[in-house]
C-alpha positions in Angstrom: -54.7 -12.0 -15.1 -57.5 -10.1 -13.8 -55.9 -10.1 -10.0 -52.3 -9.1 -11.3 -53.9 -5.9 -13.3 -55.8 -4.9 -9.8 -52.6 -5.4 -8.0 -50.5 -3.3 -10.6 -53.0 -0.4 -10.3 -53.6 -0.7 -6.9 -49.8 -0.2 -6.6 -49.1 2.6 -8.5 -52.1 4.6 -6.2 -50.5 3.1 -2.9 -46.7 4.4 -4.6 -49.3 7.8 -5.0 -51.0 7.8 -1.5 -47.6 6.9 -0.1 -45.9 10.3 -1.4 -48.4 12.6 0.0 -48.8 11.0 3.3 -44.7 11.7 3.7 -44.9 15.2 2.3 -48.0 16.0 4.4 -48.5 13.8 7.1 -52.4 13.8 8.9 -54.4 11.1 10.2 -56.7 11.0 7.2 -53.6 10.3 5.0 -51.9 8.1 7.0 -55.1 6.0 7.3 -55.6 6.3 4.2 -52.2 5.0 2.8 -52.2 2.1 5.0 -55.4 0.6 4.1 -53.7 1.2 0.6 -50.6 -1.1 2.0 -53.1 -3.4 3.2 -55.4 -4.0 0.3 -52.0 -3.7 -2.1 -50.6 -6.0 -0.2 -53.3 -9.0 -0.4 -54.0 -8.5 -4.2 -50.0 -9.3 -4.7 -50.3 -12.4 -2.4 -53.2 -13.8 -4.1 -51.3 -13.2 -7.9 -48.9 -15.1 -6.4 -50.3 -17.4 -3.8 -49.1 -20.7 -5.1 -45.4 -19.4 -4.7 -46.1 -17.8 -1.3 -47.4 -21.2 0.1 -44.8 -23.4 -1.6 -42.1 -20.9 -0.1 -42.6 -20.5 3.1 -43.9 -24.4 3.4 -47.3 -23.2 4.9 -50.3 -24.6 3.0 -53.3 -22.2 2.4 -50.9 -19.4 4.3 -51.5 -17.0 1.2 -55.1 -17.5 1.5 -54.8 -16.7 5.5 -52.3 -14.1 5.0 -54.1 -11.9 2.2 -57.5 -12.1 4.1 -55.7 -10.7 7.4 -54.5 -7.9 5.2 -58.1 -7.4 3.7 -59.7 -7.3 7.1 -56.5 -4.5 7.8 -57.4 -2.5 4.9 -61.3 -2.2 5.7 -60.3 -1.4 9.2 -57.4 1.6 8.4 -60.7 2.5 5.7 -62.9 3.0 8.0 -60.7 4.6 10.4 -60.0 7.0 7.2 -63.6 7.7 6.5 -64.2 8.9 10.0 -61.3 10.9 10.0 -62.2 12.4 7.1 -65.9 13.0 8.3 -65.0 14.8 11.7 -61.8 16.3 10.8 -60.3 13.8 13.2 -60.0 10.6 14.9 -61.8 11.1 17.9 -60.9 8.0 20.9 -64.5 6.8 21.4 -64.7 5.8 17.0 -60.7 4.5 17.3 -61.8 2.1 20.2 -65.2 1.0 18.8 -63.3 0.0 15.3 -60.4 -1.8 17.0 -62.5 -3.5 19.6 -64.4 -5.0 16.6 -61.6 -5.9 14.1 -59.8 -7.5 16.9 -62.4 -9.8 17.9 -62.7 -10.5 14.1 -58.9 -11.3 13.8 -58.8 -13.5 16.7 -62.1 -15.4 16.0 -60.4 -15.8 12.6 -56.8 -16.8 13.7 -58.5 -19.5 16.0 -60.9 -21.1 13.2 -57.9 -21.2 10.7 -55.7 -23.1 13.4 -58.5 -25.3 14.2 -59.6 -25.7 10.1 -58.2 -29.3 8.6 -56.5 -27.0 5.7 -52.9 -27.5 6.6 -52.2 -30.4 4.3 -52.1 -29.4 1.0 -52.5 -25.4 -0.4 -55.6 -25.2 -3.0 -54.3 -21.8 -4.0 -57.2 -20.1 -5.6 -59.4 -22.6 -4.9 -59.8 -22.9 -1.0 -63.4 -22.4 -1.3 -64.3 -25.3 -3.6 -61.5 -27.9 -1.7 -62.7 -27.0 1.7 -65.6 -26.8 1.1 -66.4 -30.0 3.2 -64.6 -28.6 6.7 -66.9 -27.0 9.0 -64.1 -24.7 10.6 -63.1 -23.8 7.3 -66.2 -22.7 6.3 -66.4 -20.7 9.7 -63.6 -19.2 9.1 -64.6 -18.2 5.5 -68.1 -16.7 6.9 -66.2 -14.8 10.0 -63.8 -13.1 7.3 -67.1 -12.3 4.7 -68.9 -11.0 7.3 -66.7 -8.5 8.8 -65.3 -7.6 5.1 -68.6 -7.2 3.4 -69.6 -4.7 6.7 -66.7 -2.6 6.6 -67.2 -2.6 2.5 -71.2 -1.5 2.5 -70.3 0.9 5.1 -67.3 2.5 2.7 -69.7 2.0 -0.6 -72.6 4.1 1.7 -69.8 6.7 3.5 -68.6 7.5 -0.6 -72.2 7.7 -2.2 -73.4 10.1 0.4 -70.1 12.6 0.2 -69.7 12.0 -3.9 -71.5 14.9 -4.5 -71.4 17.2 -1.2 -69.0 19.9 -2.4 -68.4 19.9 -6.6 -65.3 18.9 -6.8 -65.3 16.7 -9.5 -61.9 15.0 -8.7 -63.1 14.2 -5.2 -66.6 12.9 -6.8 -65.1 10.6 -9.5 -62.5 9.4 -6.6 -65.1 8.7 -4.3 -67.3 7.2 -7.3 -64.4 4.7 -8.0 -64.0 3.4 -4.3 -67.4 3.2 -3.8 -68.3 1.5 -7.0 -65.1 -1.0 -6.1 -66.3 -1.8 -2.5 -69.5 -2.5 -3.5 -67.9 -5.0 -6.0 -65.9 -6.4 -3.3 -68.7 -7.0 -0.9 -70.0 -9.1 -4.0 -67.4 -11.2 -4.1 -67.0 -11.9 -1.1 -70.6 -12.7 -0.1 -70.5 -14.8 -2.8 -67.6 -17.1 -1.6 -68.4 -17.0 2.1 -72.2 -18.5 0.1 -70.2 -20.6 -2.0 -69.0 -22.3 0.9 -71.9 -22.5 2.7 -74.2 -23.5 -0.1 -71.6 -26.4 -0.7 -71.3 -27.3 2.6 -75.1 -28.5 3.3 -76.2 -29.7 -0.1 -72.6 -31.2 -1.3 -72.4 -30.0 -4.6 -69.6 -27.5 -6.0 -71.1 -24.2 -6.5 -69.3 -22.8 -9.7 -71.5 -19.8 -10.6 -70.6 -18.1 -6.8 -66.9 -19.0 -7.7 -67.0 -17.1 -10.9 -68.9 -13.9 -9.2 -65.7 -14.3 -6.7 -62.9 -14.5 -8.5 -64.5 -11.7 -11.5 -65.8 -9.6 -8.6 -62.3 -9.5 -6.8 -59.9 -8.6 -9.6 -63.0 -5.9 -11.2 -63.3 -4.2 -7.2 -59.4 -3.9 -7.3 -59.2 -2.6 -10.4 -62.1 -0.2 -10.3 -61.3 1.6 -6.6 -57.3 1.7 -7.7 -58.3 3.9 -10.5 -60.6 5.8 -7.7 -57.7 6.4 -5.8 -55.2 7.3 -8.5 -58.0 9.2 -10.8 -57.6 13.2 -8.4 -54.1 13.4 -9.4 -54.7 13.6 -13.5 -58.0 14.8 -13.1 -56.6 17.7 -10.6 -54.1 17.9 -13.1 -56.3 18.8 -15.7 -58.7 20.8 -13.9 -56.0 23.1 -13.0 -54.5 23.8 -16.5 -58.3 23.9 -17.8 -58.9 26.4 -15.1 -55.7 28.6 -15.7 -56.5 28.6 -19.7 -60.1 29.7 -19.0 -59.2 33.0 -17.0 -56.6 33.7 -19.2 -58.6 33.6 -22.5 -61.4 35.5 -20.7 -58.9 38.6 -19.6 -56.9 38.3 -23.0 -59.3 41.2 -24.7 -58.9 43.4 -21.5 -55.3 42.4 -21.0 -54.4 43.0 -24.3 -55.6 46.7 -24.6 -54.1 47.6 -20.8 -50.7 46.4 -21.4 -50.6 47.8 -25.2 -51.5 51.4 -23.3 -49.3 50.9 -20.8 -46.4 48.0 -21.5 -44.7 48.9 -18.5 -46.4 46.9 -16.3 -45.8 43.7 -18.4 -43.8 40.8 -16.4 -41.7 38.5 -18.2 -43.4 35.1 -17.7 -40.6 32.6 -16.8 -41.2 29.2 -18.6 -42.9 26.8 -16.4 -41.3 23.4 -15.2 -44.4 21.5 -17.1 -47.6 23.6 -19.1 -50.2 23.1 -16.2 -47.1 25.7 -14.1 -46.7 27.5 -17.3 -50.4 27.8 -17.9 -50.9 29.0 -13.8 -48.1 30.9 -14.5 -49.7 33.1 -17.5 -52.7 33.7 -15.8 -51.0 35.6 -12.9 -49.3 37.6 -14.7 -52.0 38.4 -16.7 -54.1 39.6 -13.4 -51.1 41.3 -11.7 -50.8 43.0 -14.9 -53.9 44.0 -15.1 -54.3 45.4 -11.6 -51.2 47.4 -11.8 -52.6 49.1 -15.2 -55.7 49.9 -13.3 -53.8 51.6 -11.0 -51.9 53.9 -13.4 -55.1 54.7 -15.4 -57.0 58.0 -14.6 -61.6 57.8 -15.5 -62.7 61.3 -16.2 -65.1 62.7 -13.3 -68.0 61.9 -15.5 -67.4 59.0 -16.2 -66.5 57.9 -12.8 -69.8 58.7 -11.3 -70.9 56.9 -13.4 -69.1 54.0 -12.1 -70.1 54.7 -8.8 -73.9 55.2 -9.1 -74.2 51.6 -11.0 -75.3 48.5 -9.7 -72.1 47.1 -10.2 -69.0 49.1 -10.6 -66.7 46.4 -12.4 -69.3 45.9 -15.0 -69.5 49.6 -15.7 -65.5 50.1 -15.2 -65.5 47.7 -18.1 -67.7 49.2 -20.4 -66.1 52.7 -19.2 -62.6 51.0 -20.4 -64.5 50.6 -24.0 -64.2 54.4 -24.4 -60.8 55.9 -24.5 -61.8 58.9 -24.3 -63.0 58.9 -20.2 -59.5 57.5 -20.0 -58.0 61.0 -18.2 -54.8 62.2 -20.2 -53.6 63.8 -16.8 -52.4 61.6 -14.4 -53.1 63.8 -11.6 -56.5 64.5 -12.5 -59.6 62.3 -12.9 -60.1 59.2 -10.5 -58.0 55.9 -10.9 -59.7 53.0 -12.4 -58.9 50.8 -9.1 -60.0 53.0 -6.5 -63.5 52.3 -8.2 -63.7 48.9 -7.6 -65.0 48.3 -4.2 -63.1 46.6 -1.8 -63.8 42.6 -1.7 -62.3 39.4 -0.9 -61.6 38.1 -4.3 -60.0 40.2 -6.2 -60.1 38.0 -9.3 -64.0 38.4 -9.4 -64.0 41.8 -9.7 -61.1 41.7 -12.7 -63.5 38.6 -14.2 -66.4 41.0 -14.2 -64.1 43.8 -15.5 -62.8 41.8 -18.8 -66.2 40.4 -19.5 -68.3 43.3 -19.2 -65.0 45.0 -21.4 -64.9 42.2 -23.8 -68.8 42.0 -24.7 -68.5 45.0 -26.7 -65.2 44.2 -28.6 
């Protein structure tokens, strides 16, 4: 039940990964959305790996099968991790990566052919029946080996850039597929030991094959939700965000366009409230900036303005006092020619409403 819940949400963040890899093509994404494939991919075959193996007629095949596609994933990971990193995939990291998951692959194509596990599938079980088969046991360590490298290196790579820039999507995201690698690297040291254990004392090891099979479907589970948790989370940072800077001009806003409701835009309705929400907000700051350029400060009150430490501030407590707003419109000093000039505009109107709104 466990596997076939990690496959499902795997799934739906592969569907994700998928859409935005088409739409905006890179090689971070596309990295990134195969190792999604991959690791998609192998949870599916091992829900249904009893089915696989009876269907093709090839004993153990899902077992074989589903840990070529694990080995895939950590690879197109770690390719995605470096890509991320450098802002590219440089040749020298490409080579080293697929110069070692090669070797992997073949050393782990040979032990399987060589393994006496062609007989009869054990589905789930392949560590406790084979236990006894010294190739299979090879095989098992080659695949844990590799797997648990590629995963301590991803669980490291996501704890170190978790918190590197604030973005709390990216963190949580980052949190999740760290948190599920680590899992994974788990479970599958503790079948690859499992195996081993079993194989030089001769006695089933059932505590390491609980910490596999509850390690698996828990890492699947846990880094699918890391992958899929940016979009809501985005989602709802954005509308949060929109809300925010709306309710904080609303005071300023509200006085401006009641002065001057000429400058108001009709604020088409939105396909879905975050668009509506984004939507409000820039009205409410175009709005705003035209009004400041229609309203005339008295001399006064404009030098005012100019000899403070910070003119938004000031123009918002000047706004306070209707009577520096200048009757004549060609006299006085307009309101946005005292702002000074600056990058981000919204800033400046930020500092303008809540300078304006801390004496309403």
């Amino acid at each position: 039940m466990g596997l076939a819940i990690a496959a499902a949400v795997l799934w739906m963040a592969t569907i994700i990964r998928l859409v935005v890899t088409i739409r905006r093509p890179d090689a971070a994404r596309v990295t990134m959305a195969a190792a999604a494939v991959c690791v998609s991919l192998a949870f599916t075959i091992g829900v249904v790996a009893t089915w696989f193996d009876t269907t093709l007629d090839w004993p153990n095949g899902a077992e074989f099968v589903s840990h070529l596609l694990f080995v895939t994933g950590a690879y197109f990971t770690l390719l995605f991790l470096s890509a991320v990193r450098h802002g590219r995939l440089g040749q020298p990291v490409v080579v080293r990566h697929t110069v070692l998951f090669g070797t992997v692959v073949l050393v782990m194509v040979a032990l399987f052919g060589v393994a006496d596990v062609h007989d009869r599938s054990a589905g789930s079980a392949f560590a406790s029946a084979y236990a006894d088969d010294g190739a299979a046991v090879l095989y098992r360590i080659t695949f844990s080996a590799y797997f648990v490298y590629c995963l301590v290196t991803i669980a490291r790579t996501c704890r170190r850039h978790a918190f590197t820039d604030g973005d709390r999507a990216r963190t949580l995201s980052l949190l999740g597929i760290g948190v599920g690698a680590a899992l994974a690297a788990v479970a599958s040291l503790a079948s690859a030991l499992q195996m081993a254990v079993s194989y030089l004392t001769g006695r089933p090891e059932p505590v390491l094959a609980t910490i596999n099979l509850v390690g698996v479907a828990a890492a699947g589970i846990i880094a699918g939700i890391g992958v899929l948790v940016p979009i809501p989370l985005d989602t709802l940072l954005r509308w949060r965000r929109a809300r925010r800077i709306s309710d904080h001009l609303e005071p300023l806003w509200a006085e401006l366009t009641g002065s001057m409701p000429e400058v108001v835009l009709a604020v088409p309705p939105g396909r879905n409230p975050i668009e509506h929400a984004e939507m409000v907000s820039t009205r409410r700051r175009i709005e705003i900036a035209d009004a400041l350029y229609r309203i005339h400060i008295t001399e006064p009150a404009a030098t005012g303005i100019r000899r403070s430490g910070n003119p938004p501030e000031a123009l918002g407590r000047v706004l306070r006092d209707a009577t520096a707003w200048h009757a004549d419109d060609h006299a006085g000093v307009l309101a946005a020619d005292l702002l000074p000039a600056a990058d981000d505009d919204l800033s400046q109107l930020l500092a303008v409403a809540g300078a304006y709104g801390a004496g309403r």
